[in-house]
C-alpha positions as CSV (number, residue, x, y, z in Angstrom):
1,X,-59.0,-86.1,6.6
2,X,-56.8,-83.5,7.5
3,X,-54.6,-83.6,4.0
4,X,-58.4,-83.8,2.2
5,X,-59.1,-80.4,4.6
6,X,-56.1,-79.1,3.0
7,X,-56.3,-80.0,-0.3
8,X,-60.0,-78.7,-0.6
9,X,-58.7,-75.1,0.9
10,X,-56.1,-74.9,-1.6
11,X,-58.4,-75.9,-4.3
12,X,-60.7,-73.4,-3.2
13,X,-58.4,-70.3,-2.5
14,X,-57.5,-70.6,-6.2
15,X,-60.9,-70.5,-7.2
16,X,-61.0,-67.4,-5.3
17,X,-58.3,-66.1,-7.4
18,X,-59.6,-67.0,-10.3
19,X,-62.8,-65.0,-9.0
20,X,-61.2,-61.8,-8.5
21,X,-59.4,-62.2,-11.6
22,X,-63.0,-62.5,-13.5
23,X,-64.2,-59.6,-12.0
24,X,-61.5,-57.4,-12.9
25,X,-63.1,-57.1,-16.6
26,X,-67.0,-57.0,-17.7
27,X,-67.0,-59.7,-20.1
28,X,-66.0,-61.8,-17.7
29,X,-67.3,-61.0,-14.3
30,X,-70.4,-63.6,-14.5
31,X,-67.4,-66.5,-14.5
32,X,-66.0,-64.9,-12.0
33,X,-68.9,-65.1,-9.5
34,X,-69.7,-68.5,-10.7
35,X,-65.4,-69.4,-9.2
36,X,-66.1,-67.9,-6.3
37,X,-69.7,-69.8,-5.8
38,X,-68.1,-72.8,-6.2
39,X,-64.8,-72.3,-4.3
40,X,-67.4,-71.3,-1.6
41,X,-69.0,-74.0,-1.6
42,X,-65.7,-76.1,-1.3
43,X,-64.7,-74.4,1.6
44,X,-68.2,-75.1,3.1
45,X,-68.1,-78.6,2.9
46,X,-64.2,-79.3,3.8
47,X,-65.2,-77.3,6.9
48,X,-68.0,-79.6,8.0
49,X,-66.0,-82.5,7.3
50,X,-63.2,-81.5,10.2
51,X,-62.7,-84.0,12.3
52,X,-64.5,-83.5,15.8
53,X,-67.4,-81.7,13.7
54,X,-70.0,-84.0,14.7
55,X,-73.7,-83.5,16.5
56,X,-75.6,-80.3,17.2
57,X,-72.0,-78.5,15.9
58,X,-73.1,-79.5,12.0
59,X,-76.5,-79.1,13.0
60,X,-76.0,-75.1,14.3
61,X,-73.8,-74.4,11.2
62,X,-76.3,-75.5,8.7
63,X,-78.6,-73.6,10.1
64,X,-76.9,-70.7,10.4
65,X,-76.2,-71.4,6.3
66,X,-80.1,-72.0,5.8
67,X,-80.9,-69.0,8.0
68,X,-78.2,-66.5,6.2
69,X,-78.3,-67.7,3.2
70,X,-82.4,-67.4,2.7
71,X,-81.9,-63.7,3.9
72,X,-79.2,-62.9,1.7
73,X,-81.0,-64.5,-1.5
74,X,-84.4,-62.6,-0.6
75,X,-82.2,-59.7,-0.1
76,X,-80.3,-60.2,-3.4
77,X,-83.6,-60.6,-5.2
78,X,-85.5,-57.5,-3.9
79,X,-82.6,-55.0,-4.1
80,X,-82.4,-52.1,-6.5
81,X,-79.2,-51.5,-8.6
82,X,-79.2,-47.9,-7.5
83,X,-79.6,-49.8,-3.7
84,X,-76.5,-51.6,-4.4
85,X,-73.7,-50.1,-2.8
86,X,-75.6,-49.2,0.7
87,X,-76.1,-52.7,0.1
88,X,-72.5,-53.6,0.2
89,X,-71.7,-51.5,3.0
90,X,-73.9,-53.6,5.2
91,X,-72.7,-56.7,4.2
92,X,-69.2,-55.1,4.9
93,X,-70.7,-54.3,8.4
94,X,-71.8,-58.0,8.8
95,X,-68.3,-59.0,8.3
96,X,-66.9,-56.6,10.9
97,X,-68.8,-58.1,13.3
98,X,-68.4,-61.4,12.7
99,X,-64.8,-61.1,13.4
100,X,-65.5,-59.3,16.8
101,X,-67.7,-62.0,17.7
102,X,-65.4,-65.3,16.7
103,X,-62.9,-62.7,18.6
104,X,-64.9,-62.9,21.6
105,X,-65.4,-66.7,21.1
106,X,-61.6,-67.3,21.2
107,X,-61.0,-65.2,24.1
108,X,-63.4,-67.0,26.6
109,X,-63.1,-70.2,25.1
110,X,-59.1,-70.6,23.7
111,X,-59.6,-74.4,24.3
112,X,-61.4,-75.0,21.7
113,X,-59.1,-73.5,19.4
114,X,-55.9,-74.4,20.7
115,X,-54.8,-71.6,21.6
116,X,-54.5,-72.0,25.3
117,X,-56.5,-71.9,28.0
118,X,-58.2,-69.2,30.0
119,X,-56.2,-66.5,31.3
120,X,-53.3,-68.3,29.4
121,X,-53.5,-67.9,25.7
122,X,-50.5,-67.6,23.8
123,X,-49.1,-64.4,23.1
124,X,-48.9,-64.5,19.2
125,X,-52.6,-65.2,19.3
126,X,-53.4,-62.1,21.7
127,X,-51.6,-60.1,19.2
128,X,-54.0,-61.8,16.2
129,X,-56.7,-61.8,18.0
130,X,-56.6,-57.9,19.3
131,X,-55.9,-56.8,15.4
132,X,-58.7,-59.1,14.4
133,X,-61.0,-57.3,17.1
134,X,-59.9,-53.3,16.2
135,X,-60.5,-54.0,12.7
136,X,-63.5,-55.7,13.1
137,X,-65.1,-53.3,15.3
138,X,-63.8,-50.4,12.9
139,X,-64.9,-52.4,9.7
140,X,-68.4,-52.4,10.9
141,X,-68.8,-49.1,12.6
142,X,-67.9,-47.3,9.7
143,X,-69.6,-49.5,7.0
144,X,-72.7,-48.6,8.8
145,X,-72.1,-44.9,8.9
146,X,-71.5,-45.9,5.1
147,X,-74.9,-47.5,4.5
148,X,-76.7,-44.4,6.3
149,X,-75.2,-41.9,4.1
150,X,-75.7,-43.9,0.8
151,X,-79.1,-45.0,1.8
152,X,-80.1,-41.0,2.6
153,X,-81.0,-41.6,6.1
154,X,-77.8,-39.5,7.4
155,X,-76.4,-36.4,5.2
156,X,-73.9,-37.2,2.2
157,X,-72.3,-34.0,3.7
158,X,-69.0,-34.5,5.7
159,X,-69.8,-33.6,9.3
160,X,-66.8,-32.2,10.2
161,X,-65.5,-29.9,14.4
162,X,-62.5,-28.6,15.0
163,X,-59.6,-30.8,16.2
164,X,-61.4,-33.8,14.6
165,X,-57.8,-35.2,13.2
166,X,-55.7,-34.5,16.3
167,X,-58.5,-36.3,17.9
168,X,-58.8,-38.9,15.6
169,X,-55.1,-39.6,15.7
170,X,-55.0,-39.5,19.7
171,X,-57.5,-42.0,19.7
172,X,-54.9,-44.4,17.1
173,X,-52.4,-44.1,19.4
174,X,-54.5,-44.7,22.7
175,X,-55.6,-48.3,20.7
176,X,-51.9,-49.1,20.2
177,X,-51.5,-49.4,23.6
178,X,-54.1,-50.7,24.9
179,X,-53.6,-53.8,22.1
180,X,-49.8,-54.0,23.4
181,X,-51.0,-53.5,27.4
182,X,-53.5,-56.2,26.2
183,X,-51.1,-58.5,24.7
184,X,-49.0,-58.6,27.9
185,X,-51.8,-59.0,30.4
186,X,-54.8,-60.8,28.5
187,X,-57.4,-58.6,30.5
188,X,-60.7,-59.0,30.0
189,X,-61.4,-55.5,30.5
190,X,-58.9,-54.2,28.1
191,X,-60.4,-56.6,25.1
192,X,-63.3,-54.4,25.6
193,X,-62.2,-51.6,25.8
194,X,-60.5,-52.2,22.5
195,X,-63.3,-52.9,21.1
196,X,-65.5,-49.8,21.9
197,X,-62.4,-47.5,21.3
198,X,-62.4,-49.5,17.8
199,X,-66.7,-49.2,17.6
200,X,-66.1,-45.4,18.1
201,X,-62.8,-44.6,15.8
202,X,-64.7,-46.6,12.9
203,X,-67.7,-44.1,13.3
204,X,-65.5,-40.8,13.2
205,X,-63.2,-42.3,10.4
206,X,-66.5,-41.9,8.0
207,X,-68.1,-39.1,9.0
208,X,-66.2,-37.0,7.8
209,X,-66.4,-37.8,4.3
210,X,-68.3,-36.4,1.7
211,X,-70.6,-37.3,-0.8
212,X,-68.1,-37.7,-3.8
213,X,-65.7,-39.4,-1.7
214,X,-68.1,-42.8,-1.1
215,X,-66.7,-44.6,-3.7
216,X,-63.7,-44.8,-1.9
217,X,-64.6,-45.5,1.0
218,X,-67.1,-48.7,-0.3
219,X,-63.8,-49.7,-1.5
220,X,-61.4,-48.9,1.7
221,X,-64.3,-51.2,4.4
222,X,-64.2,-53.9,1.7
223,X,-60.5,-53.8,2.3
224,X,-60.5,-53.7,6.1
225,X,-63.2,-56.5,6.0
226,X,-60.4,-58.4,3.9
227,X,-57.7,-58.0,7.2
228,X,-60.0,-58.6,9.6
229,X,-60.9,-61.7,8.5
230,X,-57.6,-62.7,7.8
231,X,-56.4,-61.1,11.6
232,X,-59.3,-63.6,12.9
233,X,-58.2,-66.7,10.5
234,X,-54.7,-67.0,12.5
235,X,-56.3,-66.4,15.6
236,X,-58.1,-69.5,15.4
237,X,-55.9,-71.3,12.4
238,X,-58.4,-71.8,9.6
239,X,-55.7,-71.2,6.5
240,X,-58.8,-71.0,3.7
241,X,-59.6,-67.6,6.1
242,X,-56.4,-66.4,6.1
243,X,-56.2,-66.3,2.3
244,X,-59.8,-65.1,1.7
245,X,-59.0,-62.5,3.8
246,X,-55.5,-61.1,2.5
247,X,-57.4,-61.5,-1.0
248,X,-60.5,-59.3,-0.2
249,X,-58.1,-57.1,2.1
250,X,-55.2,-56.4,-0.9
251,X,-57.2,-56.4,-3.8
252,X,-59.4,-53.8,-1.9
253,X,-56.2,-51.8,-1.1
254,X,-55.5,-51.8,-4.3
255,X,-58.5,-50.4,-5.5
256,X,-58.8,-48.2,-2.9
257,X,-55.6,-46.6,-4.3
258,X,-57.0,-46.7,-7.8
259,X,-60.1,-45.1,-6.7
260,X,-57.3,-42.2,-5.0
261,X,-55.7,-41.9,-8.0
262,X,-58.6,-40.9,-9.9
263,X,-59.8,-38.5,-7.7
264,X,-55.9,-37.1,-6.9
265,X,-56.7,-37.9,-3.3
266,X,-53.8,-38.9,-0.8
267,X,-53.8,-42.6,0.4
268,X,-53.1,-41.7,3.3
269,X,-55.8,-39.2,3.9
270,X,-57.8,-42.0,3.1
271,X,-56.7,-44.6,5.9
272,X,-56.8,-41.4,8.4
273,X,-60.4,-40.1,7.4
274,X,-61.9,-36.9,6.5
275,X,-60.1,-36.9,3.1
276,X,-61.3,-34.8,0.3
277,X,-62.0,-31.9,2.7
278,X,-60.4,-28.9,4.1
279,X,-62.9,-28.4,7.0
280,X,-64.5,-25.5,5.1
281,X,-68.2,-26.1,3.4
282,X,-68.1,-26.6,-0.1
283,X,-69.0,-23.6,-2.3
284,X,-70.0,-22.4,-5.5
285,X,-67.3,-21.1,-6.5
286,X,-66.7,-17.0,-7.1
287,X,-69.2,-15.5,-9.6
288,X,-71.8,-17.8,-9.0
289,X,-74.3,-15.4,-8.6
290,X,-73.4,-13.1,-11.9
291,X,-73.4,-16.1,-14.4
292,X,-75.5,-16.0,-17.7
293,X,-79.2,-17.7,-17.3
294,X,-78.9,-21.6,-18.6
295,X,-80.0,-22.7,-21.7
296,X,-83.2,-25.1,-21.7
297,X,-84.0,-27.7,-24.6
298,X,-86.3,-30.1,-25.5
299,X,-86.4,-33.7,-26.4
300,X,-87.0,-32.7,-29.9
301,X,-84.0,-30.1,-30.3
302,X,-81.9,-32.7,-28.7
303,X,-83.2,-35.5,-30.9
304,X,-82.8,-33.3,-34.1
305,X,-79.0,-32.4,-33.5
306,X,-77.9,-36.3,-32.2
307,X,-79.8,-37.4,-35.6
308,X,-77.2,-35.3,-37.7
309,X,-73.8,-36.2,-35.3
310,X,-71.5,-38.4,-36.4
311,X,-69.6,-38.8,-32.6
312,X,-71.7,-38.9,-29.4
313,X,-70.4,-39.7,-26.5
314,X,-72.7,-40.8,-23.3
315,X,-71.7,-40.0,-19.9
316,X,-73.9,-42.0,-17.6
317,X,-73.9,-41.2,-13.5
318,X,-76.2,-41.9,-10.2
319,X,-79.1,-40.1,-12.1
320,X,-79.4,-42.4,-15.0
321,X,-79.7,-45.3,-11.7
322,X,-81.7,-43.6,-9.9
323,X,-83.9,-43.2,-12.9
324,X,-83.5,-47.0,-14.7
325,X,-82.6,-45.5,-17.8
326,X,-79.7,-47.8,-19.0
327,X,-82.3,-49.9,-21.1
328,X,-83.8,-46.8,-22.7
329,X,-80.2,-45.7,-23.4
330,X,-79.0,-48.3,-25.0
331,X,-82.1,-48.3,-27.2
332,X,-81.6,-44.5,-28.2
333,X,-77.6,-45.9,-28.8
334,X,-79.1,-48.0,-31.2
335,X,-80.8,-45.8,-32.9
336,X,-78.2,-43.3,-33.3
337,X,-75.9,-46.3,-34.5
338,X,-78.7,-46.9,-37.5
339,X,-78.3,-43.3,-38.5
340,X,-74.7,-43.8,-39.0
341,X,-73.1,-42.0,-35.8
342,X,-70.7,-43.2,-33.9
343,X,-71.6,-44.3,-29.7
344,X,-69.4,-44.8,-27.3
345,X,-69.6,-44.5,-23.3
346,X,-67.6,-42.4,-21.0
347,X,-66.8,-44.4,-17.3
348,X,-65.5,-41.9,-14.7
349,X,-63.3,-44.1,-11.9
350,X,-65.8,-42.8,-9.4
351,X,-69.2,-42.3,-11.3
352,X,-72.5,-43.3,-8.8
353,X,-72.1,-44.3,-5.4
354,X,-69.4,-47.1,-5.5
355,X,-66.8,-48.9,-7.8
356,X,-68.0,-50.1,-11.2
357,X,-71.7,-49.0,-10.7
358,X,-72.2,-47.8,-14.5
359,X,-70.6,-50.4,-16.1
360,X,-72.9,-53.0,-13.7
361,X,-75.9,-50.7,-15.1
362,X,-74.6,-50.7,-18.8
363,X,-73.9,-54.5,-18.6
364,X,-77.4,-54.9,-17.6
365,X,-78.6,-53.3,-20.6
366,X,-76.2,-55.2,-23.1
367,X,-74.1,-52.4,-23.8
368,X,-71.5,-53.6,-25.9
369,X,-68.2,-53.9,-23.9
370,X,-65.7,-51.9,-26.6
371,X,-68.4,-48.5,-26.5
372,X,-67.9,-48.3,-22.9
373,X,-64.5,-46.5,-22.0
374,X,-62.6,-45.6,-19.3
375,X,-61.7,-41.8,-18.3
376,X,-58.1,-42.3,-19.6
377,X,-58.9,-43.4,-23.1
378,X,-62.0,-41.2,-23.6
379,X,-60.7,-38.0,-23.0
380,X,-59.1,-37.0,-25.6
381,X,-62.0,-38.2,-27.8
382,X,-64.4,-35.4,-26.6
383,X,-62.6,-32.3,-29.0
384,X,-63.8,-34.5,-32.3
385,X,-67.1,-34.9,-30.2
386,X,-70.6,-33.6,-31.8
387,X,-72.3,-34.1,-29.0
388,X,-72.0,-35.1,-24.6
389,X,-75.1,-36.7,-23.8
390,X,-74.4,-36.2,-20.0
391,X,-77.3,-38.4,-18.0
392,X,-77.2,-37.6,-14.6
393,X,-73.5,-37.4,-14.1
394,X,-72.7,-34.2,-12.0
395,X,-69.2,-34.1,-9.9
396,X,-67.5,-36.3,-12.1
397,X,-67.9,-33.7,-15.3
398,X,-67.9,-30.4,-13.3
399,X,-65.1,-28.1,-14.3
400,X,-64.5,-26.3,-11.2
401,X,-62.4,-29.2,-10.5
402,X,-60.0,-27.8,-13.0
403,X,-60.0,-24.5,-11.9
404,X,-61.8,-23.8,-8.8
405,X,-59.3,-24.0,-6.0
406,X,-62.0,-23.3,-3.2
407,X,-63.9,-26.0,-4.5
408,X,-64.4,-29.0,-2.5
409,X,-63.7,-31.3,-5.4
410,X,-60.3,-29.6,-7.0
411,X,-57.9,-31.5,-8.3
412,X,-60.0,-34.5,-9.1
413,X,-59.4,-35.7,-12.7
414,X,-63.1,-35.1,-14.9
415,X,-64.3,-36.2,-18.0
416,X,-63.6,-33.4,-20.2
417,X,-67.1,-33.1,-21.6
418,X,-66.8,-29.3,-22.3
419,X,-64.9,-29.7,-25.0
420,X,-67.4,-31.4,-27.5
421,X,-69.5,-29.0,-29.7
422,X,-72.8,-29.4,-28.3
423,X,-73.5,-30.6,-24.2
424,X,-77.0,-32.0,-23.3
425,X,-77.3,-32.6,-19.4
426,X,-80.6,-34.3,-18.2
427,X,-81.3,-33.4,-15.1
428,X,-84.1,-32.8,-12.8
429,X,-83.0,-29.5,-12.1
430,X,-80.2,-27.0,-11.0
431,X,-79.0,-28.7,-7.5
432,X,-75.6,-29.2,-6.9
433,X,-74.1,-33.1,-7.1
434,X,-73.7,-35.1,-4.1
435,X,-70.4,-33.1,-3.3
436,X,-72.6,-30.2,-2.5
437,X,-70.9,-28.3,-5.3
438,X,-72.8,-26.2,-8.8
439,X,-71.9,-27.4,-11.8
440,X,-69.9,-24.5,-13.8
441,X,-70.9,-26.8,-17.1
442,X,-74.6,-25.8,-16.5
443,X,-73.6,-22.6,-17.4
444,X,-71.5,-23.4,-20.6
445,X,-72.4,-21.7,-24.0
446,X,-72.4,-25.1,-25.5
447,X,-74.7,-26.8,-22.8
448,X,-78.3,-27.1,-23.1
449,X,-80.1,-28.4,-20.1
450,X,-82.8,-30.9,-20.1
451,X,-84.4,-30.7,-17.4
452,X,-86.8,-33.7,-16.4
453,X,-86.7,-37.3,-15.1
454,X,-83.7,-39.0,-17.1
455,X,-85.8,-42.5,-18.7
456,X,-88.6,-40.1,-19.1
457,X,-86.2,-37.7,-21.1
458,X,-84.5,-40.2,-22.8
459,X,-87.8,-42.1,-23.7
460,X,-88.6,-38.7,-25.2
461,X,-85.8,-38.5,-27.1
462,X,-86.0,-41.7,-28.9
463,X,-89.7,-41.0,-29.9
464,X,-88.5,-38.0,-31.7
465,X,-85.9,-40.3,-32.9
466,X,-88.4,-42.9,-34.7
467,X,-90.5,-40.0,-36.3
C-alpha cells in the first residue's frame, strides 16, 4: 500500500507540473486546470487509502471535503471577475492558516506523526515545523490585509510611520531567535509567541504597499503559501505536500520577480515590504495646476476616426472589469476588423489588480490569442499606431513614470501609448489611478477623453459604428 501511496503522489506531482506548465500560456490554461483537477483528486484518494486511515478519521476528512469543497464551488460560481484577485488573497489566507493549524497539531500531538513524543520531538522537525508556523502565520496575515485593500474595505494607499523598516527588520531578527531558542528548548510558549510575532510582521509587510504594487504582492502570498506548505509537508512527511508546495512557492517566486521586473521594482524591497514607496505621499507631479484644460469627445467622434484607422491598438485595465466591457470590446474589434483596420491588444505585466487579469477578461470574451500582446512586443508598434483605445487603464500608461522623478510610480516600464496619433481614454472622470497619481496623458494634445462608464461608452461606440 505504501509503494501504491507513492506511486499515486508521483503520478500526481507531475500532473501538477503539467498544470503550471498549462497555465503559463492562454490557449492552454483550461488543460492546465483540468491536470491539476485530476492530480488533486489523485492525491485525495491515495491519502485516504494510508494505512491506519480507517473510522471516524475518513469519515472527518470527507467531510471536511464536502464541507470546503461546497463553499468553494458556491463561492467560484458567485464571484465577479473584477472580485477575483481579493478572491485569491483569501484563499492564500486559508492556506496560511492551515499550516499554523497542522503546525499546532504536530506540536501537541508528535505521536501521531512520528515525530516524537511530547516535550521530545526531534530537532529537524522543530526546525520544519517553526518555519512552517512563521510562514504560515505571515502568509495569512498579509493575504488578508491583501483582500481588504483589493476588496476597498481598507485604503489602496500605503500606510506608511516613521521607522517602519528598522522596525520591520527588528522584528525579522527577533523571529530568528526565537525559532533557534525554540528549536533548542521546544517551549510551548515560544511556538506562540512565534506565531503572533509572525501574525503581526505579515500585517506590517502589506501595509505599506500601494495600490499599483498589488499585483505583486498577490503573486509574493501565493509564493509564501507555496513554502509554507512545503515547511509543514516535512514536518509531518507527506512527500505529495512537499512538492505542491516548492511548486506553488517557486513558480510564485518567479513571478513575483517577473512582476518586479516590469515595474523596475527591487526583489528585495519586495520580501522586506513597503516597496514602491519612498515614505512621501504620491503627487501630481510639478505643473499640475497650470496644465491646458482636457479635450472631451464623443462616441461619435471616436467612432468616426477608428472607422478610417488602419492600426488600433486596445489597452484594457481594471476599468474595463470593473465595467464588463471585454464582450462589447471584442465586438467593436470586430467591427473595426470588417472595415479593414488592423486590432491588436496591449497587456501591461501589471494591468488590474493581480497577474493575468486582462488576458482572463479577454479570454472570456474570445479574443483571439495572437491580437493580445505583451508590453515588450507592443511597444514599439504604438509610433505606426492611428489610434490607443485606452479603456480604463491608468498607472500602467501614465507618463510621469518616464519622467516624473517625485512620482510614486517612476521608473516603472509603461505602455508607450503617447506615441500613436490619436489617444481615446474612457474614463469616468479625472481621478488619479489606484497609485494615487494624475495621469500627465490626460493632458496630451493627442488625447481626447471619454468620459463615461466604459461598456456604456463602448456600446456607444459601436452603434455609431453600425450606422
Amino acid at each position: 500500500m505504501a509503494t501504491f501511496q507513492t506511486l499515486a503522489y508521483l503520478v500526481a506531482s507531475v500532473l501538477f507540473i503539467l498544470a503550471l506548465r498549462g497555465l503559463s500560456h492562454p490557449e492552454t490554461s483550461r488543460q492546465g486546470n483540468q491536470f491539476g483537477m485530476v492530480g488533486m483528486a489523485i492525491a485525495i484518494i491515495a491519502t485516504l487509502l494510508t494505512p491506519g486511515m480507517h473510522g471516524w478519521g475518513i469519515v472527518l476528512i470527507l467531510a471536511g471535503l464536502a464541507i470546503g469543497g461546497s463553499a468553494g464551488a458556491v463561492l467560484a460560481s458567485r464571484i465577479q471577475m473584477t472580485a477575483l484577485p481579493q478572491l485569491v488573497a483569501a484563499f492564500h489566507s486559508l492556506v496560511g492558516m492551515a499550516a499554523v493549524f497542522v503546525a499546532a497539531a504536530a506540536f501537541y500531538s508528535p505521536q501521531s506523526f512520528g515525530i516524537g513524543t511530547p516535550g521530545h520531538i526531534h530537532g529537524a522537525s522543530l526546525v520544519e515545523m517553526s518555519l512552517g508556523l512563521a510562514i504560515g502565520a505571515v502568509t495569512f496575515s498579509g493575504s488578508v490585509i491583501a483582500f481588504l485593500k483589493l476588496d476597498g474595505r481598507m485604503s489602496g494607499a500605503p500606510i506608511i510611520f516613521r521607522g517602519q523598516h528598522m522596525l520591520n527588520a527588528a522584528l525579522g531578527a527577533l523571529l530568528v531567535l526565537l525559532v533557534i531558542a525554540f528549536v533548542a528548548t521546544g517551549s510551548a510558549w515560544l511556538f506562540w509567541l512565534i506565531a503572533i510575532l509572525s501574525f503581526a510582521l505579515g500585517f506590517l509587510l502589506i501595509v505599506p504597499i500601494g495600490g499599483a504594487d498589488m499585483p505583486v504582492v498577490v503573486s509574493m502570498l501565493n509564493s509564501y503559501s507555496g513554502w509554507a506548505a512545503a515547511g509543514i509537508g516535512f514536518t509531518i512527511g507527506n512527500l505529495l505536500l512537499i512538492v505542491t508546495g516548492s511548486l506553488v512557492g517557486a513558480s510564485g517566486a518567479i513571478l513575483s520577480y517577473i512582476m518586479c521586473k516590469g515595474m523596475n521594482r527591487s526583489i528585495i524591497n519586495v520580501l522586506l515590504g513597503g516597496f514602491g514607496t519612498d515614505g512621501g505621499a504620491a503627487v501630481a507631479g510639478p505643473g499640475a495646476a497650470d496644465r491646458a484644460p482636457v479635450k472631451a469627445g464623443s462616441p461619435e467622434d471616436a467612432a468616426f476616426i477608428m472607422k478610417n484607422a488602419q492600426k488600433i491598438i486596445v489597452v484594457p485595465g481594471y476599468g474595463m472589469a470593473v465595467a464588463q466591457a471585454q464582450q462589447v470590446l471584442r465586438e467593436m474589434a470586430d467591427l473595426l476588423k470588417k472595415e479593414g483596420a488592423e486590432v491588436s491588444y496591449a497587456i501591461h505585466p501589471v494591468a488590474g489588480r493581480m497577474p493575468g487579469h486582462m488576458n482572463v477578461l479577454l479570454a472570456e470574451a474570445n479574443v483571439p490569442y495572437d491580437e493580445v500582446k505583451e508590453l515588450e512586443e507592443i511597444n514599439p508598434e504604438f509610433a505606426d499606431a492611428d489610434v490607443a483605445y485606452v479603456i480604463g487603464a491608468n498607472d500602467v500608461t501614465n507618463p510621469a513614470a518616464k519622467t516624473d522623478k517625485t512620482s510614486a510610480i517612476y521608473g516603472m516600464p509603461i505602455l508607450d501609448v503617447e506615441r500613436a496619433k490619436t489617444v481615446f481614454f474612457v474614463k469616468r472622470g479625472m481621478a488619479s489611478g489606484y497609485a494615487g497619481v494624475d495621469n500627465e496623458l490626460f493632458f496630451r494634445p493627442n488625447t481626447m477623453m471619454l468620459f463615461g462608464d466604459a461598456k456604456k461608452v463602448t456600446q456607444e461606440i459601436v452603434q455609431a459604428l453600425q450606422r
